[in-house]
C-alpha positions as CSV (number, residue, x, y, z in Angstrom):
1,X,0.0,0.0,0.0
2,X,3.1,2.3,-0.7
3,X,2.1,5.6,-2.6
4,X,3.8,6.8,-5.3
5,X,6.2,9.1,-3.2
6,X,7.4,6.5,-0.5
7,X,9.8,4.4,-0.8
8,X,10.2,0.6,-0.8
9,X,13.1,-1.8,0.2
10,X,13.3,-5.2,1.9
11,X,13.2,-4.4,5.4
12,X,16.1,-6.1,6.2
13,X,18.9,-4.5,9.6
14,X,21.0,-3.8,7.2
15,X,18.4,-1.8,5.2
16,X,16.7,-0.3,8.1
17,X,20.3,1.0,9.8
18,X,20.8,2.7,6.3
19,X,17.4,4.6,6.7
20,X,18.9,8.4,7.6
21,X,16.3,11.0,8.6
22,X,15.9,14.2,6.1
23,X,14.2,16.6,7.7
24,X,10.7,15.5,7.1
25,X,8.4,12.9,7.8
26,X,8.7,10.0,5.6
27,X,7.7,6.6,4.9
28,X,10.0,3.3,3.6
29,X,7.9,0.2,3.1
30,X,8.4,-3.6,2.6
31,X,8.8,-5.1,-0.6
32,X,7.8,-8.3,0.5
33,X,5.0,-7.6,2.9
34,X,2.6,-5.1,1.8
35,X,1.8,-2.2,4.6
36,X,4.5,-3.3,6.7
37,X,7.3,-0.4,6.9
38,X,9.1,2.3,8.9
39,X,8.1,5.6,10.1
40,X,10.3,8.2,9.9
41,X,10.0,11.4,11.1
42,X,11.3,14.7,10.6
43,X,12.4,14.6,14.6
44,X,14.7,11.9,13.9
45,X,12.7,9.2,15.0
46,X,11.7,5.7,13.6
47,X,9.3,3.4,14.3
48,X,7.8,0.1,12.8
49,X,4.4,1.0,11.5
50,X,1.4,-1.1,9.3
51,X,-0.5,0.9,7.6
52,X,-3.8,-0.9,5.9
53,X,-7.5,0.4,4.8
54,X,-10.3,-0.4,7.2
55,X,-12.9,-1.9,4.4
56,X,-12.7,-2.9,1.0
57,X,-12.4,-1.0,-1.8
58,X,-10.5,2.0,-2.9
59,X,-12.6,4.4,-1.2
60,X,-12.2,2.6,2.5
61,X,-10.3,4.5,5.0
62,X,-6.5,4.4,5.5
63,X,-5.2,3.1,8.9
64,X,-2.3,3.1,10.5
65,X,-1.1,1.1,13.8
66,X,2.5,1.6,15.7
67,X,4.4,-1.5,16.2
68,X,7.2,-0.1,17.8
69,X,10.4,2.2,18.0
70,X,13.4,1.3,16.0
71,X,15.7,-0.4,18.0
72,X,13.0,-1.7,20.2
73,X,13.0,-4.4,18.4
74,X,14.1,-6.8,15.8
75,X,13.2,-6.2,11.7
76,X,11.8,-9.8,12.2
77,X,10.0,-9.6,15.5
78,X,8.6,-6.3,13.6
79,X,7.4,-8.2,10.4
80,X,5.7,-10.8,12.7
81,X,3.7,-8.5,14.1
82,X,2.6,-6.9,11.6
83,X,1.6,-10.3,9.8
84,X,-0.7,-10.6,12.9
85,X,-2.1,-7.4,12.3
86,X,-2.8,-7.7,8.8
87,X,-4.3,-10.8,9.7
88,X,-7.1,-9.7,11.9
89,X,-7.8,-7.0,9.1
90,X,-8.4,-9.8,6.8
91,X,-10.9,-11.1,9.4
92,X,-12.8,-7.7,9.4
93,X,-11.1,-6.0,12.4
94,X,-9.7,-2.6,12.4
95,X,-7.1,-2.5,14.8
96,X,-6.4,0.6,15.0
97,X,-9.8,2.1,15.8
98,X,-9.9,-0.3,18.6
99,X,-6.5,0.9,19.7
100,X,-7.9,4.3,20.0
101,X,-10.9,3.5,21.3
102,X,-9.0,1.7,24.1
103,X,-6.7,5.0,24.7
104,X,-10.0,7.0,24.9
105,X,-11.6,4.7,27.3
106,X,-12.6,5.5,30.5
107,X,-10.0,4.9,32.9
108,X,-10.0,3.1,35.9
109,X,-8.9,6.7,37.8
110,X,-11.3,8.7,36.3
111,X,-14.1,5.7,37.3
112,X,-12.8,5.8,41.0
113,X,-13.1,9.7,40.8
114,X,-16.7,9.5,39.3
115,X,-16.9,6.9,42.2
116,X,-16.0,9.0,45.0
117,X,-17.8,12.1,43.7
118,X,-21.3,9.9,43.8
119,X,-20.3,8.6,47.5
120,X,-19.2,12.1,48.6
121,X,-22.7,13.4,47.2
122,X,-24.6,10.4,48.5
123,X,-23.4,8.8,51.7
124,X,-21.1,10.4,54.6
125,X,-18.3,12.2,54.8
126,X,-16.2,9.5,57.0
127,X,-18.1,6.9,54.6
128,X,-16.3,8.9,51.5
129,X,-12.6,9.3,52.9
130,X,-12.7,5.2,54.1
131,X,-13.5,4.0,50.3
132,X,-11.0,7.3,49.7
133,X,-8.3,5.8,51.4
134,X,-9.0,2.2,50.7
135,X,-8.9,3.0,46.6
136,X,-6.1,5.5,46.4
137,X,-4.1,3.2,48.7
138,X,-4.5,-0.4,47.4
139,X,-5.9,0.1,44.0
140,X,-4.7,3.3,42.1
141,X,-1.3,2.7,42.5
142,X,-0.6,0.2,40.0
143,X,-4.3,0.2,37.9
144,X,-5.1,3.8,37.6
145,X,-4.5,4.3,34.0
146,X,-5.9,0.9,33.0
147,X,-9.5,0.7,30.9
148,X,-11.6,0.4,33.4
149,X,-13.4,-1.8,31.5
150,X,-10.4,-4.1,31.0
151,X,-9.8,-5.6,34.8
152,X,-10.7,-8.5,35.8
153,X,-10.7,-11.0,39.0
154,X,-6.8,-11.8,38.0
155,X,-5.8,-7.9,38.7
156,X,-7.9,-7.4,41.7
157,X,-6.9,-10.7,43.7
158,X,-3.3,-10.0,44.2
159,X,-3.8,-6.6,45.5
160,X,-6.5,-8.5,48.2
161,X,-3.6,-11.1,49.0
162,X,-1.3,-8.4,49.9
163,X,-3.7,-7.4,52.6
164,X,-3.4,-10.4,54.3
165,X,-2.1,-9.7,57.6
166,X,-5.5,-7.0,58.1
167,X,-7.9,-9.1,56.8
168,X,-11.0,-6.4,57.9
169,X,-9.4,-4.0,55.7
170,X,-8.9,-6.2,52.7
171,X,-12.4,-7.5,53.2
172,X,-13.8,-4.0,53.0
173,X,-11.4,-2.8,50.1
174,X,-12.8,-5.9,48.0
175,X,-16.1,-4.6,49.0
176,X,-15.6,-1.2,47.8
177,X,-14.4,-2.6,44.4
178,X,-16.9,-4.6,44.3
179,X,-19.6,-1.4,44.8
180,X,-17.8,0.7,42.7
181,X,-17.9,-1.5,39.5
182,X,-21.7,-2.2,40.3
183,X,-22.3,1.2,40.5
184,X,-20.4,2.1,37.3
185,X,-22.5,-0.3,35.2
186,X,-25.5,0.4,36.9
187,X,-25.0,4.4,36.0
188,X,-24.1,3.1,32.3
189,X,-20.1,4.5,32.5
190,X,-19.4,0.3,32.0
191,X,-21.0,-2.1,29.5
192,X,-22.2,-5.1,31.9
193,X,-19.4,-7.1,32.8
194,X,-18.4,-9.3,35.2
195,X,-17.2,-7.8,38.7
196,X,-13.8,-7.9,38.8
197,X,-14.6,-8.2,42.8
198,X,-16.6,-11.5,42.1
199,X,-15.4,-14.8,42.9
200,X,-12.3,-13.5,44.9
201,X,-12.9,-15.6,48.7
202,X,-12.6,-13.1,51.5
203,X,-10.4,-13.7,54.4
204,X,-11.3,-15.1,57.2
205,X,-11.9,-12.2,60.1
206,X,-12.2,-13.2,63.5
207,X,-14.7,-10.7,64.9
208,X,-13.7,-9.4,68.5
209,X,-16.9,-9.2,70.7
210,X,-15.9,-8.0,74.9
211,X,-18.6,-7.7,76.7
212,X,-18.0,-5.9,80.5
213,X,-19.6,-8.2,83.3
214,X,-21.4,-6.8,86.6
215,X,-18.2,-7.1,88.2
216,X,-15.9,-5.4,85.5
217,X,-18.9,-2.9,85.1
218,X,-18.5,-2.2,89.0
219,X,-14.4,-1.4,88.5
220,X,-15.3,1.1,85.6
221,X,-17.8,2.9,87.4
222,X,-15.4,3.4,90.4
223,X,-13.2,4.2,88.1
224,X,-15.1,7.1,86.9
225,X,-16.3,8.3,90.0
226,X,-12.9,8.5,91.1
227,X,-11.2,10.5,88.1
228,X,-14.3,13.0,88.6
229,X,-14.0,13.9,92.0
230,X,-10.4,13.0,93.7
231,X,-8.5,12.1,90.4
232,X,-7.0,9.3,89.5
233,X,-3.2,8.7,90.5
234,X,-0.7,8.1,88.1
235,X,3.0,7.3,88.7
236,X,5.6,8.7,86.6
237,X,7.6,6.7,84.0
238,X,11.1,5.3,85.3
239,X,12.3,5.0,82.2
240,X,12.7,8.9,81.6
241,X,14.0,11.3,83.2
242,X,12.4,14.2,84.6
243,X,14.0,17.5,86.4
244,X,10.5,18.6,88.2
245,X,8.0,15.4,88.7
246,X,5.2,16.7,90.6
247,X,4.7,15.8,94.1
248,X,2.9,12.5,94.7
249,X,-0.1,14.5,95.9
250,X,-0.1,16.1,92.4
251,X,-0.1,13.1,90.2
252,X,-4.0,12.9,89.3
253,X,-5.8,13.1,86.1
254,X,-9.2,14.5,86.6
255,X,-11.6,14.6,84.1
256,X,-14.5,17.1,84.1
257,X,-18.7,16.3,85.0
258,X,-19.5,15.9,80.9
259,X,-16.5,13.6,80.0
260,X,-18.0,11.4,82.7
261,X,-21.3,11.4,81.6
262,X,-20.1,11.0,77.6
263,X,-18.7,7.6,79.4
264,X,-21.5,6.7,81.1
265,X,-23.6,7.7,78.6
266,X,-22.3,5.2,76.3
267,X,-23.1,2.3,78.1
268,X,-26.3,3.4,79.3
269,X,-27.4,4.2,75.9
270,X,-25.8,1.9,73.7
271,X,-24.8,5.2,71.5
272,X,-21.9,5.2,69.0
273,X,-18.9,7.6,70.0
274,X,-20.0,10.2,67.4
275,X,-23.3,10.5,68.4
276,X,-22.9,11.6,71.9
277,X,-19.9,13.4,71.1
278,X,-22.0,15.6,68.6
279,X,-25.0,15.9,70.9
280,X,-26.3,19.3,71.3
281,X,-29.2,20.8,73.8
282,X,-31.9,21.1,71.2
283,X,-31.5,17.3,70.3
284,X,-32.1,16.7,74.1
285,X,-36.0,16.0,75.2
286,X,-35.8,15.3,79.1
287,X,-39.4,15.2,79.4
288,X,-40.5,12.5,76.8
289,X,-37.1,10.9,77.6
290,X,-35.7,11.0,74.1
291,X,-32.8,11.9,71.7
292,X,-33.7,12.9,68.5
293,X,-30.4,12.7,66.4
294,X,-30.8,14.4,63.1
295,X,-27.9,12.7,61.4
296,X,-26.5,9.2,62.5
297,X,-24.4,6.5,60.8
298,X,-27.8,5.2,59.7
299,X,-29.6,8.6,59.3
300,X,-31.8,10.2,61.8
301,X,-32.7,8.4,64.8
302,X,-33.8,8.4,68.2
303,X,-32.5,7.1,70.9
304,X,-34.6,6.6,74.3
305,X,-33.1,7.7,77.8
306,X,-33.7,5.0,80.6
307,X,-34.0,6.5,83.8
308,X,-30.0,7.2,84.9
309,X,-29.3,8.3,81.8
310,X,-32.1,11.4,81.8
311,X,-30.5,11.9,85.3
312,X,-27.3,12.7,84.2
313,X,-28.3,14.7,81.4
314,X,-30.6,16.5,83.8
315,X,-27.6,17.4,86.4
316,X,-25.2,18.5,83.2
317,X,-24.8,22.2,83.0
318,X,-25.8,24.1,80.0
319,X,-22.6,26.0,78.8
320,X,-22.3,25.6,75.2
321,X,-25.1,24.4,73.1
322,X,-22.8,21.0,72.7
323,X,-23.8,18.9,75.9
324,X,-20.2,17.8,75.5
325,X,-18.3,20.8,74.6
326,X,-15.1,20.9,73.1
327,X,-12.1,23.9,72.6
328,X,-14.1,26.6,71.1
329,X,-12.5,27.7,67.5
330,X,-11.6,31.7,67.6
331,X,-13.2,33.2,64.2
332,X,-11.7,35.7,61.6
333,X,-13.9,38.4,63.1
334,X,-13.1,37.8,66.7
335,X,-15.8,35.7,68.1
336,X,-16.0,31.8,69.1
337,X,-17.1,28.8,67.6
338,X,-18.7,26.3,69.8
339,X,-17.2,22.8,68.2
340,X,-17.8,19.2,70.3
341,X,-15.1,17.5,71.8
342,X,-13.1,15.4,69.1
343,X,-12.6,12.4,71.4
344,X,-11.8,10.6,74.5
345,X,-8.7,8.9,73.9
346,X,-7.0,10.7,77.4
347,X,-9.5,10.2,79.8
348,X,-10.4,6.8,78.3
349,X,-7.2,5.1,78.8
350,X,-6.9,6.7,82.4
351,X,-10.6,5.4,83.5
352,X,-9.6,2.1,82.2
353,X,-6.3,1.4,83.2
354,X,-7.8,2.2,86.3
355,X,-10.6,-0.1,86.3
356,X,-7.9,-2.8,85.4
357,X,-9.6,-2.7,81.6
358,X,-6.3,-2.7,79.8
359,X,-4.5,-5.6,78.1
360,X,-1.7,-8.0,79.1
361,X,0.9,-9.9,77.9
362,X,-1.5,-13.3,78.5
363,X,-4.4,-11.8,77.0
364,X,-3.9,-8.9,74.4
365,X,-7.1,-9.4,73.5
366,X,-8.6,-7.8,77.0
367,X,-8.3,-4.5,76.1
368,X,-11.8,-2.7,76.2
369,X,-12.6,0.0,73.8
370,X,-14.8,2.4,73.9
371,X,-17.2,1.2,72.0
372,X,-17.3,-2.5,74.0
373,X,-19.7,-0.3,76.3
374,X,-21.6,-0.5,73.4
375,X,-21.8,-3.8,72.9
376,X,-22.1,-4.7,76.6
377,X,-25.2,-2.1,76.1
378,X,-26.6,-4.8,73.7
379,X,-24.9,-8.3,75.5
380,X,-27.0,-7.4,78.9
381,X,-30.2,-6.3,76.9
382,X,-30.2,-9.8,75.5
383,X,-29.0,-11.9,78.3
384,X,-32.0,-10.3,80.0
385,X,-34.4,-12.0,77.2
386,X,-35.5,-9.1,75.6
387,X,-35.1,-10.6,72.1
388,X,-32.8,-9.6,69.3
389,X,-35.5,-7.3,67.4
390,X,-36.2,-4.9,70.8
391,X,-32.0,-4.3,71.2
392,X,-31.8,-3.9,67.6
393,X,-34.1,-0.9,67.6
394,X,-32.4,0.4,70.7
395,X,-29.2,0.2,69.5
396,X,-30.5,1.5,65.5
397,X,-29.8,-0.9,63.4
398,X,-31.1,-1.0,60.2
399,X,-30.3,-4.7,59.2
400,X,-31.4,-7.5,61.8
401,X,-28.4,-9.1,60.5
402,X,-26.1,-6.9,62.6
403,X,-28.2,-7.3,65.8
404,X,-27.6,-11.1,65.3
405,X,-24.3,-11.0,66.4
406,X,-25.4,-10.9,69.9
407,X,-27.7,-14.1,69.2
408,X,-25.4,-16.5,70.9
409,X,-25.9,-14.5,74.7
410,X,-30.1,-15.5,73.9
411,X,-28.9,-18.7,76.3
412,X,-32.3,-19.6,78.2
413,X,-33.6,-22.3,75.9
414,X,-30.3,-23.8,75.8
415,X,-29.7,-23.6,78.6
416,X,-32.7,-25.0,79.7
417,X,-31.8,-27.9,77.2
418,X,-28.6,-28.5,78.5
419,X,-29.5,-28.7,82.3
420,X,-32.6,-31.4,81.1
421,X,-29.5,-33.5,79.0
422,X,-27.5,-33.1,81.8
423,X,-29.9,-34.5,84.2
424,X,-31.3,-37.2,82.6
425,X,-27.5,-38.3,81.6
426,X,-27.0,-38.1,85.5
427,X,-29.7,-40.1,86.3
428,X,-29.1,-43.0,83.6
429,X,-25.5,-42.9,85.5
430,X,-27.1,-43.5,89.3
431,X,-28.0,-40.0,90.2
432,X,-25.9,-37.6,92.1
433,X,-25.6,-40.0,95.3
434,X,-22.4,-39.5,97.3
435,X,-20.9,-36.9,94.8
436,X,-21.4,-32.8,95.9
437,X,-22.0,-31.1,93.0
438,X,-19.4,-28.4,91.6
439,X,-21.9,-26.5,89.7
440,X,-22.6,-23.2,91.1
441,X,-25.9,-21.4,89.3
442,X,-25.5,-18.2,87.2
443,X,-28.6,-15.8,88.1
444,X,-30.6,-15.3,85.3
445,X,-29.4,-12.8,82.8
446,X,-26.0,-12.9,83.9
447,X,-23.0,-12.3,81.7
């Protein structure tokens, strides 16, 4: 396919090493194979071309596709591919629209930033910077300028097996790719496809539930009481040095009357971190015992005050319109901004260290968090038989499924099961004659 104008050789290395730029942009094609041939251009650089027409007939458009740069590779590597290319054209394909359209596909970067753009518009902020976080860490990194389009289960697995070692966060970054792809076909930015998230087996997680018992319960509230009023001592550490340790006397952390009640709060309500932390006055409805959130994790909700926890609400001053107030913010113009106290993180470690609520080296697992008061909020709500569909309206869940992991503490009927077993195993054996029985009763609804 040579015009009259280009020239034509047997692309041999000897041939092609004799090629010497001019100035401008010409063409030297293959005598043997027709459209196979070398670029050159008026830069100085060549590369291996086939140029073909996309039809039949004269009037079908002319085509060209890039094999490579001169020097790249081989004369005869070069000529191979382009047999394979004018193959497919004999077949009907036009590879060189298809390359294009590839090049001007969408991206798998600009999906995630459609993506994010829909979640930032449609779900939470903290919802938004997780999938965020989870994408531009594990995923753009080595697929962002990949066709979207293009991945498939085989790109998306190994970026999960590297997560191995925190399996909840390559759980939830499979997740996330998973929602992003169904979203992008759903919107029409994909063709259907399959999910590049499907099929890949998530890790195992081993899902840490601590639930405080009456007696742990006991220690915490001591411990509170104590940082509120006298402090709570602390000794200084040997390992550093310090000119001017306080005196013994000296060596208490306090914590003020609403930083207790955020804590006692949480376990009396069963309320996430955020939504007592961000409580303000006008949510607060003493007399009908209620707290109208206007926007939790799972939209508005209310949560209803049991009897201590309207008195400690009721005993709270009213300083700042948060009920738990944090630093006020100084404005351009001079005057304050009320914000909520970011966290507990200080005061929580003190109140549980001193409620002997910390981990050890036996048991690294015994550490409570802050939002195990939660939980235990739930655990003692169903160990008291009030059934898994009353908690999970207290606690405002959406999805029964997530109340059901507090469906193992429903123990009464097995229980019950177990002590009929057990006794008519003990009776089949002779009874309990002559034996003193090591059992000692649980009351009912204990943890």
């Amino acid at each position: 396919m040579a015009k009259d104008d280009d020239k034509t050789v047997k692309l041999t290395k000897r041939a092609v090493d004799a090629i010497k730029p001019d100035g401008t942009d010409f063409y030297v094609f293959d005598s043997d194979l027709v459209g196979f041939g070398v670029r050159v251009r008026a830069t100085g650089g060549m590369s291996y071309i086939v140029r073909y027409r996309a039809g039949s007939g004269r009037g079908a458009p002319v085509r060209r596709v890039t094999i490579a740069a001169v020097g790249k590779i081989t004369p005869d590597q070069a000529r191979e591919k382009a047999k394979d290319i004018l193959a497919s054209v004999v077949k009907g394909d036009d590879p060189a629209k298809a390359k294009a359209e590839a090049r001007a596909a969408l991206s798998f970067g600009d999906l995630v930033a459609k993506y994010l753009d829909h979640v930032a518009a449609k779900k939470k902020a903290a919802t938004h910077d997780l999938y965020k976080h989870l994408l531009n860490s594990y995923a753009l990194p080595s697929l962002a300028k990949r066709p979207a389009a293009s991945l498939t289960s085989l790109d998306i697995a190994p970026l999960h097996l590297k997560l191995r070692d925190r399996a909840t966060t390559g759980n939830r970054f499979l997740a996330v790719v998973a929602s992003l792809y169904s979203w992008a076909m759903e919107a029409k930015l994909l063709a259907k496809m399959e999910n590049p998230a499907a099929g890949i087996e998530k890790f195992r997680e081993s899902r840490r539930e601590r639930f405080l018992t009456s007696e742990e319960l006991g220690r915490l509230g001591d411990a509170i009481h104590e940082a509120e009023t006298d402090g709570i001592p602390w000794e200084p550490d040997p390992t550093k040095k310090a000119k001017h340790a306080p005196k013994a006397e000296n060596r208490r952390v306090k914590i003020d009357a609403t930083v207790a009640a955020a804590l006692r709060l949480y376990v009396l309500t069963g309320a996430r971190r955020s939504e007592i932390l961000n409580l303000t006055w006008d949510m607060v409805d003493l007399e009908r015992g209620l707290l109208f959130l206007q926007d939790s994790k799972t939209g508005q909700k209310t949560i209803i005050l049991n009897g201590p926890a309207q008195l400690i609400l009721s005993e709270l001053p009213r300083v700042d319109r948060f009920v738990i107030p944090g630093q006020a913010k100084k404005r351009p113009d001079g005057t304050m901004e009320s914000r909520p106290r970011s966290d507990l993180k200080r005061p929580w470690a003190a109140v549980r260290k001193r409620a002997g609520l910390n981990a050890d080296a036996d048991n690294p697992q015994f550490r409570v968090r802050l939002h195990d008061l939660r939980h235990t909020h739930a655990s003692i709500g169903v160990g008291s038989n009030l059934g898994l569909p009353i908690v999970g309206k207290l606690l405002g869940h959406k999805q029964t499924r997530t109340t059901e992991r507090y469906a193992h503490l429903e123990t009464d009927p097995v229980r019950k099961a177990s002590e009929a077993i057990g006794a008519r195993i003990m009776d089949a054996m002779g009874g309990r004659k002559g034996r003193k029985s090591n059992v000692v009763l649980m009351k009912k609804g204990g943890n």
